[in-house]
Structures are given as structure tokens and as C-alpha cells.
C-alpha positions in Angstrom: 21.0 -0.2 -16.0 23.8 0.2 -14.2 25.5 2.6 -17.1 22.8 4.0 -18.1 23.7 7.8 -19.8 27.8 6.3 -20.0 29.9 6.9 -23.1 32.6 4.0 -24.0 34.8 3.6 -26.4 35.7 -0.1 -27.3 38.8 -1.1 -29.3 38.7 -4.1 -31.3 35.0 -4.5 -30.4 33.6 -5.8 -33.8 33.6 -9.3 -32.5 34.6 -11.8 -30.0 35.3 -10.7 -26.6 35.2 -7.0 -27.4 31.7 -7.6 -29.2 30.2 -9.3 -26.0 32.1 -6.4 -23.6 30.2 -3.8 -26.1 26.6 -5.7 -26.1 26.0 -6.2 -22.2 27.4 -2.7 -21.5 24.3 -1.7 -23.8 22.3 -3.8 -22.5 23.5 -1.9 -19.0 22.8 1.5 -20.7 26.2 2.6 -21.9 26.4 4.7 -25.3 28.9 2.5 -27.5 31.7 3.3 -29.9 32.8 -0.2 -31.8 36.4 0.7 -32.9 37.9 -1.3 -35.0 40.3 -1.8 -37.7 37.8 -3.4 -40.0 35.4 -0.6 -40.7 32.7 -3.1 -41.9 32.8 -5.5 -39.2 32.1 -2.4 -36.9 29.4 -1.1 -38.7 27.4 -4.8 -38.5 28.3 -4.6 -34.8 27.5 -1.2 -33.8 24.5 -1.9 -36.3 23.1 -4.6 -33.4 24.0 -2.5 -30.7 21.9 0.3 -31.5 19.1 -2.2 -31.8 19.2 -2.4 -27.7 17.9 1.4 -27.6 21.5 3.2 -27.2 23.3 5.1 -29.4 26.8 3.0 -31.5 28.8 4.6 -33.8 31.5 2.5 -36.2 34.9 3.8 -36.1 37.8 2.6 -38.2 40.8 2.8 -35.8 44.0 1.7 -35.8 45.3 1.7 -32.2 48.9 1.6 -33.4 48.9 4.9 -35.8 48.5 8.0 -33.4 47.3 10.1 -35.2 44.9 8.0 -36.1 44.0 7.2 -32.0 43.9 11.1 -30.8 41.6 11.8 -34.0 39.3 9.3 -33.0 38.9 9.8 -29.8 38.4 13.6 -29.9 35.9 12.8 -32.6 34.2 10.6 -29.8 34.2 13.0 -27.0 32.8 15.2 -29.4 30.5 13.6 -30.4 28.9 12.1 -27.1 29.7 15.0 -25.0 31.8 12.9 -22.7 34.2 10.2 -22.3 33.3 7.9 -19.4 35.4 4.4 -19.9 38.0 3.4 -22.7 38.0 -0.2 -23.0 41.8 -1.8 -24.3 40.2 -4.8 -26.0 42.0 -4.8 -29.9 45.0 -7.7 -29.6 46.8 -10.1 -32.1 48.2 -13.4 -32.2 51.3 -14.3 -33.9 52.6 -17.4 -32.2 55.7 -18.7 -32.4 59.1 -20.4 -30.2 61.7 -17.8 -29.1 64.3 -19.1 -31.4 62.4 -18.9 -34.5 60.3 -16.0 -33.5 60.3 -12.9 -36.5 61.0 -9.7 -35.3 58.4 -8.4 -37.2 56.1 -10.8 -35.2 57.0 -9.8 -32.4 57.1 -5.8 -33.2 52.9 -6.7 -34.6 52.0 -8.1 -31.2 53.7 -5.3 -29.0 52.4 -2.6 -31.2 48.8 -3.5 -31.2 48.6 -4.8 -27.9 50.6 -2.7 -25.5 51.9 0.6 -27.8 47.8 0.3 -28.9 46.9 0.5 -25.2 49.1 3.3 -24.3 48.3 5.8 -27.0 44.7 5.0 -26.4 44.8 5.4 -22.7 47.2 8.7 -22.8 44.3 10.5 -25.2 41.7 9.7 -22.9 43.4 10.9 -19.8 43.6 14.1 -21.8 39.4 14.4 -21.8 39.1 12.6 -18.7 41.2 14.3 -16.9 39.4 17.4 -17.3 36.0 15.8 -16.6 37.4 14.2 -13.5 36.2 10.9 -13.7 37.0 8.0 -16.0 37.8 4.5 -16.0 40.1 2.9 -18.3 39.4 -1.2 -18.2 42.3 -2.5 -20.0 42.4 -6.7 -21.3 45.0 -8.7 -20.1 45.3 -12.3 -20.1 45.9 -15.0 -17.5 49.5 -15.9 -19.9 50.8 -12.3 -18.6 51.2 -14.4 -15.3 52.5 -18.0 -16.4 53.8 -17.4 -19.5 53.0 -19.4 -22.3 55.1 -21.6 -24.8 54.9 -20.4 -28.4 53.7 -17.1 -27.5 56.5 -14.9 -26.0 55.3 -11.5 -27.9 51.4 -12.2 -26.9 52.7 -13.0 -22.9 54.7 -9.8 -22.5 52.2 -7.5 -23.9 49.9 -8.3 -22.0 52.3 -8.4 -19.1 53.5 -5.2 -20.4 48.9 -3.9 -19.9 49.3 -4.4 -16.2 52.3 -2.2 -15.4 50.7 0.2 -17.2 47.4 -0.2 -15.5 49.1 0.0 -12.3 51.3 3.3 -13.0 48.3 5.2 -14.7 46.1 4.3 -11.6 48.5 5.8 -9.0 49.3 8.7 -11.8 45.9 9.4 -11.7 44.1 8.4 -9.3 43.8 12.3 -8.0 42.0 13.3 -11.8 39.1 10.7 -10.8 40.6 8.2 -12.8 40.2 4.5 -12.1 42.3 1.7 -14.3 42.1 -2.0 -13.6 42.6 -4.5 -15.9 40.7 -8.1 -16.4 42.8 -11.2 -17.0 40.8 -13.6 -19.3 41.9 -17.6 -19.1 40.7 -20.2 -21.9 37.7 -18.7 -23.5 35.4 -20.0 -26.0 35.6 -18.0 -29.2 35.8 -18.2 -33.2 40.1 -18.9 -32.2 38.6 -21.9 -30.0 36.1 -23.3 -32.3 38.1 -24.4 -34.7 40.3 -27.1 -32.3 39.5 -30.8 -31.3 37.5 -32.1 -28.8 41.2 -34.0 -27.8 42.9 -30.4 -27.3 39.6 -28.9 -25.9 39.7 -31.6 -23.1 43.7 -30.8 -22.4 42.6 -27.2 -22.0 39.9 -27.9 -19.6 42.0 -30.3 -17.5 44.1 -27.4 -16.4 41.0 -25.5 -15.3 39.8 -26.0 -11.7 35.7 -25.6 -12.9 36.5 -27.5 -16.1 35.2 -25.8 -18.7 35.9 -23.0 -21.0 34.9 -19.3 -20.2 32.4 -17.4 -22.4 33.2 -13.9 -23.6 30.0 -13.0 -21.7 32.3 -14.2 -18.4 34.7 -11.4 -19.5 31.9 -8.8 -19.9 30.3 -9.2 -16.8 34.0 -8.4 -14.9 34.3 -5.5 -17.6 31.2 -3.7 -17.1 31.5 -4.5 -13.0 35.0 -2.4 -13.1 33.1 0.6 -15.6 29.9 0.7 -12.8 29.7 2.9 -9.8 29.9 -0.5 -7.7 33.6 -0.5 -8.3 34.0 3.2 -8.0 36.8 2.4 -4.9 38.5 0.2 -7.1 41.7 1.1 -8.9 45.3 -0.3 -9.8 43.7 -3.9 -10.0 43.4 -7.3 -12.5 40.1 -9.2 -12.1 40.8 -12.6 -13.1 38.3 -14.3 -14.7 40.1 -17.7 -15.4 38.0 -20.9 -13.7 40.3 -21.3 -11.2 43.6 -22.0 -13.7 45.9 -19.0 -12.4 45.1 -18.0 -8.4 
């Protein structure tokens, strides 16, 4: 129980990765919120977390309206009396070459991804900062270091996460705050379901352990980051890619 009496807040944690971060930190004794933009997705999820004996609350949240952000996360560190780790989970896809790449596209992907990140992250200082501790465990991806063709909005944000994981570590490093972000590879999900066993076996060729991670691989290197083992950690990315970026 290595969070046991925590509060986190979860962006985009109604499925997929974010799902798995916000089930084995319950399962560690973290108090969840599932934020999400679809409220009844969150309320399913949040729904199953609470059946593993913590408390889970459903909040609709757009991370890219800030009004929206500071009024759910003041709701949250109202309600649970403090806010111990913000998880930057929520992200979007919309793929596409340079040259043919809508701005539009490209405006989504920054806004949820990196602008979502921010505004999150800049609330939470606000409580943390005043409770003196916090960690903020943002989600990068192993493309923010290669780059990746057909996906030059998706590459940047998350690029984009680990200067800002860096800069609020060193800003705030003297508050008690601790930022480090975890850089997923290939990971099995609903996304990676759907493709062939011929592209499946591309992907796993350019992976050292050849296979595909699990989202539970991510939420082990999450919930490592939030625990008091990595309580002299800061300013960091935890790669958790089978080997594919080192």
C-alpha cells in the first residue's frame, strides 16, 4: 500500500493507459479522481475503482478550457482535503504528413496534450504549493525523442511535456514539488487491437524484448514516481519502452 491515504487526480483516466495508471494506484491505496471528457466513461471507471475499497469520484473535465481545469481541481482539493499527485494522462491522435497536415489538427493535438498539461499542472502548484509536497507525473511518449512520421503535432507535444516537466521541477523543487515524466513505447491498447498481426510484428521488430508493453507496464513506472521510494527523484522521464529508444 505504498499510497495508502494519497489523493490523485487522473486526466483522461476513463480507459486505456490512464484507466490502468488509476486501478493499481488503488490498488496501492491512492484516493482516485477519473477526469475525463466523457462523463460516462468516468463514472463506469471510477465506478470499479471504488470497488477496490478507496474513494473515486467522476469528473467531466476538459483539460483545454481553464476555467473548466481550476474549477475542477479546487472542487477536488476540496473535496479530499488534499492534492497529493496530478497525473497528465488525457492525449489525442490526429495523424497526418507535414505537408498535408490541418492546422486545426495540429492546434487539437497541442491543446489537449501540452496547453492541457500546463493549465493542469499550474492549478495544482497553486494547492500544492501550499501543502508543500506534490508530485506531478506527466505522460510523454518515446516519439518525443525520435520523432515519428505522420505524427508531427503528437511528437512535439509530447516533446513539448518534458521541457515542462523539467522547468516546473527546478521551479519548484523548493515548494516540495517533484515532476518527472514517463515515456511510454508501443503499448498494447484498444488503438493497437485493431492492426494486423503483419504490422504488429513490424512494431515488435524495432523493440529490443520483442513484444508490446501493457498499460499496466506504464502504471507500475507511474505509481513508482507518486510513492515515497522516488521521493529524491525530480526533473526526470522513466522510459518504459522494451528497449526501442535508450
Amino acid at each position: 500500500m505504498r499510497l495508502e491515504g494519497k489523493n490523485a487526480f487522473i486526466t483522461g483516466a476513463a480507459q486505456g493507459i490512464g484507466k490502468s495508471i488509476a486501478m493499481g494506484m488503488a490498488r496501492e491505496g491512492a484516493n482516485i479522481a477519473i477526469a475525463d471528457v466523457n462523463m460516462e466513461s468516468a463514472q463506469a471507471a471510477a465506478k470499479e475503482v471504488s470497488a477496490l475499497g478507496v474513494k473515486s469520484t467522476a469528473i467531466q473535465l476538459d483539460v483545454s478550457n481553464q476555467d473548466n481545469v481550476v474549477q475542477a481541481l479546487k472542487s477536488f482539493a476540496l473535496e479530499y482535503g488534499t492534492f497529493d499527485i496530478l497525473v497528465n494522462n488525457a492525449g489525442i491522435t490526429r495523424d497526418g504528413i507535414l505537408m498535408r497536415m490541418k492546422e486545426e489538427d495540429w492546434d487539437a493535438v497541442l491543446n489537449i496534450n501540452l496547453k492541457g498539461s500546463f493549465l493542469c499542472s499550474k492549478e495544482a502548484i497553486k494547492i500544492m504549493g501550499k501543502q508543500r509536497y506534490g508530485k506531478i507525473i506527466s505522460i510523454s511518449s518515446v516519439v518525443a525523442f525520435t520523432g515519428n512520421a505522420g505524427q508531427a503535432n503528437y511528437s512535439s507535444s509530447k516533446a513539448g511535456l518534458i521541457g515542462l516537466t523539467k522547468t516546473i521541477a527546478k521551479e519548484y523543487a523548493s515548494r516540495g514539488i517533484r515532476a518527472n515524466a514517463v515515456a511510454p513505447g508501443f503499448i498494447q491498447t484498444a488503438m493497437t487491437d485493431v492492426l494486423t498481426d503483419e504490422v504488429k510484428d513490424e512494431m515488435k521488430k524495432a523493440i529490443p524484448l520483442g513484444q508490446l508493453g501493457t498499460p499496466e507496464d506504464v502504471a507500475d513506472a507511474v505509481i513508482f514516481l507518486a510513492s515515497k521510494e522516488a521521493d529524491y527523484i525530480t526533473g526526470q522521464v522513466l522510459h518504459v519502452n522494451g528497449g526501442m529508444y535508450m
